[in-house]
N, C-alpha and C positions, 0 to 999 in steps of 0.2 A: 742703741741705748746710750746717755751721757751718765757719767755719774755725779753728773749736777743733781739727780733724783736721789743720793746717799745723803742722808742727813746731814753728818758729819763732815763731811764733806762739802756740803752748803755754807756752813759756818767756816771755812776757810776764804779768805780771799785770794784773788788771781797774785801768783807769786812776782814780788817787785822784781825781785832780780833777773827773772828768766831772759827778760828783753834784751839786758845786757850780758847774758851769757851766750842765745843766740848770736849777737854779732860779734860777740870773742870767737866763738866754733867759726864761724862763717868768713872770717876774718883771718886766722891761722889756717883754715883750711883750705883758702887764697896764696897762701904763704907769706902774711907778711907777720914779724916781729913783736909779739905783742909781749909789753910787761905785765904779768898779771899780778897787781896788787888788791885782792879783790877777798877774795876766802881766806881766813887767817889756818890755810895750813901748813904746818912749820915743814919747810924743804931740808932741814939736815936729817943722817940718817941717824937709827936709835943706839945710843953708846952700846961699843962693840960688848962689853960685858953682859950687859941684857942679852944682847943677842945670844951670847954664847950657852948663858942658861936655859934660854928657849930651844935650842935645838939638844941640848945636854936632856933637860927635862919631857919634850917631846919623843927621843928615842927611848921611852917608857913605855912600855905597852899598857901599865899601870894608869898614865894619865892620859888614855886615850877613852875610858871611857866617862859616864856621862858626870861631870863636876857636882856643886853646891851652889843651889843659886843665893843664897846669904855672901858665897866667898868659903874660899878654904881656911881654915883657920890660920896658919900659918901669914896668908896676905891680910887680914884683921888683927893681927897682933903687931904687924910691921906699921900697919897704918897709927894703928893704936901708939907706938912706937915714936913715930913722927910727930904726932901731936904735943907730943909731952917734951920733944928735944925741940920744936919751933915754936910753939905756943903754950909752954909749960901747962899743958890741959892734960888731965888724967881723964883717957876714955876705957868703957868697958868693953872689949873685942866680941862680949858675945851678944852685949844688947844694945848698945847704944853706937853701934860700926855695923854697915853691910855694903858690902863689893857691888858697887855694878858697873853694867855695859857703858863707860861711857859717861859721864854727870848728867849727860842732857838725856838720856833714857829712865837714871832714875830719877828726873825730875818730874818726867813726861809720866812715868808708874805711879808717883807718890800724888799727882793730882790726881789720875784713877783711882787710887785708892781711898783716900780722904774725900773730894768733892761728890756734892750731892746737885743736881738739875736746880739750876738758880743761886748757887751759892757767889758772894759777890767776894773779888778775888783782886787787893790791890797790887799794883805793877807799875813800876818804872816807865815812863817811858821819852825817849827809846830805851829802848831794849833789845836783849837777846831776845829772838823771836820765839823760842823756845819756852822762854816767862810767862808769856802769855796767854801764846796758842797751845799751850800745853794742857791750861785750865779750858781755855774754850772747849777743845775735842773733848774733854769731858764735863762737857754741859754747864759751866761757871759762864758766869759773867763776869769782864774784869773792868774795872773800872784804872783809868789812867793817870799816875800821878809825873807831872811834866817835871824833867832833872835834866841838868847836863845843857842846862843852854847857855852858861858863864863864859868865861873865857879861858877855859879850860882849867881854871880852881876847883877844890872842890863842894860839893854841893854843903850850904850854908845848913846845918842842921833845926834854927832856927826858923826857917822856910819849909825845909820838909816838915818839922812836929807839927806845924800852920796847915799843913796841905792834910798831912794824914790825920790831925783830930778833923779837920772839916770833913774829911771821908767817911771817918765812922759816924760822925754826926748826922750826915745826910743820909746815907746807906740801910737802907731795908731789904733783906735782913742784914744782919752784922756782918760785916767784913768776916771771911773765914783765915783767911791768910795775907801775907804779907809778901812780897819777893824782895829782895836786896841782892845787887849785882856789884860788890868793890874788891879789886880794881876793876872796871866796867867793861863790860862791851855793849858798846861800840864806843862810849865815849871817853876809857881811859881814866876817867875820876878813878880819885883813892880817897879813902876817909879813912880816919884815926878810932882808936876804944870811944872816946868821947861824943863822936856820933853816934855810933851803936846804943849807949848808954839809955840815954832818953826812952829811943824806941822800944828799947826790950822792956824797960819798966811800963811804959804806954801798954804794949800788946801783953802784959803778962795781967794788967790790969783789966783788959776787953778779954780776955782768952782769945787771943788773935794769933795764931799760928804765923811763925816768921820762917821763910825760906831763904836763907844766904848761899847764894852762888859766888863762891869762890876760886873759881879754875886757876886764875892769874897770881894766885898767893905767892908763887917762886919768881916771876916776872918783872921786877919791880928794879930801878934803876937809881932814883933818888930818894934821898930823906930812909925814913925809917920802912921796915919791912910790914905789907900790908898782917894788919890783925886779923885772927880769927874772932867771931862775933860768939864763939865759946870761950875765950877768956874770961868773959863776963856772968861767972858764977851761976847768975841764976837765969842766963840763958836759957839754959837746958831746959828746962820747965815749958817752955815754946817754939827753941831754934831747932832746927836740922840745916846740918850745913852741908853741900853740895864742893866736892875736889875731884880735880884728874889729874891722869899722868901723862895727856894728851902732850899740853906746850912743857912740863917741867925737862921731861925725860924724850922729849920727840916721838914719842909714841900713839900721834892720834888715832892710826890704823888701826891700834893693838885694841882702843874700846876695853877702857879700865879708869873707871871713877869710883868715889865713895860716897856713901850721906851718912852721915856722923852725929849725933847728938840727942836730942829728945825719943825716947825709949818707946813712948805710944807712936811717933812717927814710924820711929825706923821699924817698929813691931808690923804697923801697919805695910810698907813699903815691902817687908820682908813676905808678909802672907799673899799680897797680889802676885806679885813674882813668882811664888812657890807656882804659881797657877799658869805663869809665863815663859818660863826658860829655866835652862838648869844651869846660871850661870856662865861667867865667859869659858873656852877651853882652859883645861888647867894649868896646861905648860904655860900660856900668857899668863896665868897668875900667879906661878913658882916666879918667871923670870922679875914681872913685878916686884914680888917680894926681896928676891935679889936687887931692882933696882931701888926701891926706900931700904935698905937694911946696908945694901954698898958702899962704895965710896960716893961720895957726893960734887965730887971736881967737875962733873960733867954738868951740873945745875950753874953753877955759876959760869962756865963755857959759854952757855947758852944765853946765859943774861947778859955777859959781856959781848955776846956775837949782836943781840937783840938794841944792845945802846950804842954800837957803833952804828947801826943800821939807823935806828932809830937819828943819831946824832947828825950823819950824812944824807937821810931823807928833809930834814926842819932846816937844815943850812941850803942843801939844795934848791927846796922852792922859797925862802925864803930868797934866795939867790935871783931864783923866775921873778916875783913878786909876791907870792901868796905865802901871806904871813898865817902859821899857822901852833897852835902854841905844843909846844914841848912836850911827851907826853910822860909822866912820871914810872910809869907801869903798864902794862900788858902787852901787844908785840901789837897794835893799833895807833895810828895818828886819827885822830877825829878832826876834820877842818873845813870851816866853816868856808861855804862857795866864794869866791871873791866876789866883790859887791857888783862887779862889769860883768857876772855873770848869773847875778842871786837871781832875776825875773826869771830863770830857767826851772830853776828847782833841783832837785838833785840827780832824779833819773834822767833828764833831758841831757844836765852838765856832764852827768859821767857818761850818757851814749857820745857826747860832744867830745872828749877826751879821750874816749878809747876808737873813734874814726880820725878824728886831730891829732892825737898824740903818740897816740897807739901805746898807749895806758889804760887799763883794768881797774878800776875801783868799785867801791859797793855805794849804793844809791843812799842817802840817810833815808829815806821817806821808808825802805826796807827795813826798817827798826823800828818803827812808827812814825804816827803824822809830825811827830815834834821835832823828827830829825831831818826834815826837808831843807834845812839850811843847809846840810851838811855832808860829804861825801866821809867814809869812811879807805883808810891807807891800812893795806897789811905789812908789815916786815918782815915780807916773806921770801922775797930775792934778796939775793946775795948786792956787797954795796958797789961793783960795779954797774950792777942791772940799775939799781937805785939812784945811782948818778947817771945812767942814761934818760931814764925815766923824768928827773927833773929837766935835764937837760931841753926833752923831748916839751915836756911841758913850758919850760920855758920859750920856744920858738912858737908854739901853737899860741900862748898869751900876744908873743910879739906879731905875731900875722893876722890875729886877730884884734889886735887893739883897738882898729878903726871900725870894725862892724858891733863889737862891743860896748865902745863909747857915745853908739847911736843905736843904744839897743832899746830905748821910748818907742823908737818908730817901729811902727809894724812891722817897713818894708823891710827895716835892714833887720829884724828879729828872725824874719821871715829867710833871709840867705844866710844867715846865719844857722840856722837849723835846715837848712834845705841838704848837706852833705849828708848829715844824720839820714832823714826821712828816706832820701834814697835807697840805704842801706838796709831798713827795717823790712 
């Protein structure tokens, strides 16, 4: 039996990345060297003080048994807490905050909960894969709105209001919801209150449910600190907004996010759940609490570890030749294929770089079709690795520049991918 015959499963497509993780495994397990810039997960460990309260709080016999899938209240009033010291937003810890596994599981609940078979669901894209096929598995249709193909500015507000009145206008039935991803993944954009602006007035005027993912709030290197899309007073009326403690605090293991904001949401998010798990363990959610309620030296650590990394990967290949622009926030370079390589696409380019260069990156087209320009960088090795990495890239450009520059012709298209194909 395949479980190509599971519905749900039907509606997935064959995974972009797998190609490229098979010949990372198959390739390490060769032995040779690989930098893996590919999965944005953060390699330092979780500041020692978190840690200290999860084992303090685990030798509880108290919090071994079964938690609160809402969140203990304690981690709801810290969050609640947080909000008001970064984004001067007063939230209510018992209705408008709820704990989950993770941002992208309560994102992935809040489309089961809300979506009905047919409901059409607008999306980013690219995007976090999680935006979309979240709503697909439960039965939505999304419909694509194309962002992030500038030159790494950010997205012109005036062009989005353009894309999404044309959505609702087209769209039978109504758009039900909305996803917002700033600071971005994969592509790093940040937007200001005055994007947000528009749109919230727009969807409050369609009843158009808006979902802001926010993960990268702490992340952020220039200019002003990204905003919450709850600043915006009457928000709340449509938004729930999506946070973890994955990249702020190094904790992506621990599986601790919030959705925040509109009261019928989070109501709703709160009662599927009840149906789903009882919550993360609770020592991970004491130590939480200790991590938003602590000191806070250890978030800026991280953003300064993040922009040096970030500073020595964009000097680096700019160094190779692959000019790629600066990224303002998240721990992601988004860079578009150099042009002696663009006929390739991006899954082709990146198996070409991780056999040539013995570099790991993520495919764009794995984000959606709009990202096929572009390979996606994590800053997720330390900036020695990072400077080998360009380095590594830089040789592979230089030994390649002759099969490159005759890359029209079939033949030499043809040896030029032939080291790849090998491998597969």
């Amino acid at each position: 039996m395949s479980d190509s015959e599971f519905h749900r499963i039907k509606r997935l497509p064959p995974y972009v990345f797998a190609e490229v993780n098979a010949m990372k495994a198959r390739a390490r397990a060769a032995g040779e060297d690989i930098i893996d810039l590919g999965m944005g997960n953060p390699d330092q460990p979780t500041p020692q003080h978190i840690v200290d309260k999860l084992v303090e709080a685990v030798r509880d016999p108290k919090t071994h048994r079964y938690s609160n899938s809402r969140g203990i209240p304690g981690l709801r009033k810290a969050h609640a807490a947080y909000y008001k010291r970064r984004f001067n937003v007063d939230i209510d810890p018992e209705t408008e905050c709820i704990v989950t596994i993770g941002s992208k599981e309560g994102l992935a609940n809040l489309a089961q909960a809300i979506t009905s078979p047919g409901d059409i669901i607008l999306v980013p894209n690219p995007s976090y894969p999680i935006h979309p096929f979240g709503f697909i598995l439960a039965g939505a249709s999304v419909r694509h709105l194309p962002v992030g193909q500038a030159n790494g500015t950010s997205t012109d507000i005036d062009s989005f209001m353009n894309m999404l009145e044309r959505a609702v206008r087209h769209s039978v039935p109504k758009p039900l919801a909305l996803v917002l991803n700033y600071p971005s993944n994969p592509t790093a954009e940040v937007v200001g209150l005055d994007f947000y602006r528009p749109i919230v007035e727009f969807c409050r005027k369609h009843g158009i449910y808006i979902l802001s993912d926010l993960a990268y709030a702490e992340v952020f290197f220039d200019g002003e600190p990204p905003p919450s899309i709850l600043e915006i007073p009457e928000a709340r009326d449509v938004a729930v907004e999506f946070t973890s403690m994955s990249k702020t605090y190094s904790m992506a293991g621990w599986r601790i996010g919030f959705a925040t904001g509109n009261k019928k949401l989070i109501t709703a998010l709160a009662r599927i759940k009840s149906y789903l798990d009882y919550g993360a363990f609770t020592p991970i959610q004491v130590a939480a609490t200790a991590a938003l309620n602590g000191p806070q030296d250890c978030v800026e650590q991280v953003r300064t570890m993040y922009r040096q990394r970030r500073d020595v990967m964009i000097e680096g290949l700019a160094a190779a030749g692959w000019q790629v622009p600066s990224p303002a926030a998240s721990m992601f370079a988004w860079a578009p294929i150099p042009p002696q390589f663009a006929h390739l696409g991006s899954l082709e380019f990146s198996k070409l770089l991780l056999q040539e260069a013995k570099v790991a990156v993520a495919p764009g087209i794995g984000f959606g079709e709009y990202g096929d320009g572009h390979v996606r960088l994590a800053l997720v090795e330390n900036v020695h690795r990072i400077r080998q990495a360009t380095r590594n890239i830089k040789e592979f450009f230089r030994s390649n520049a002759a099969g490159a520059a005759s890359s029209q012709d079939p033949a030499a298209r043809a040896a030029l991918l032939e080291p790849v194909k090998a491998k597969v």
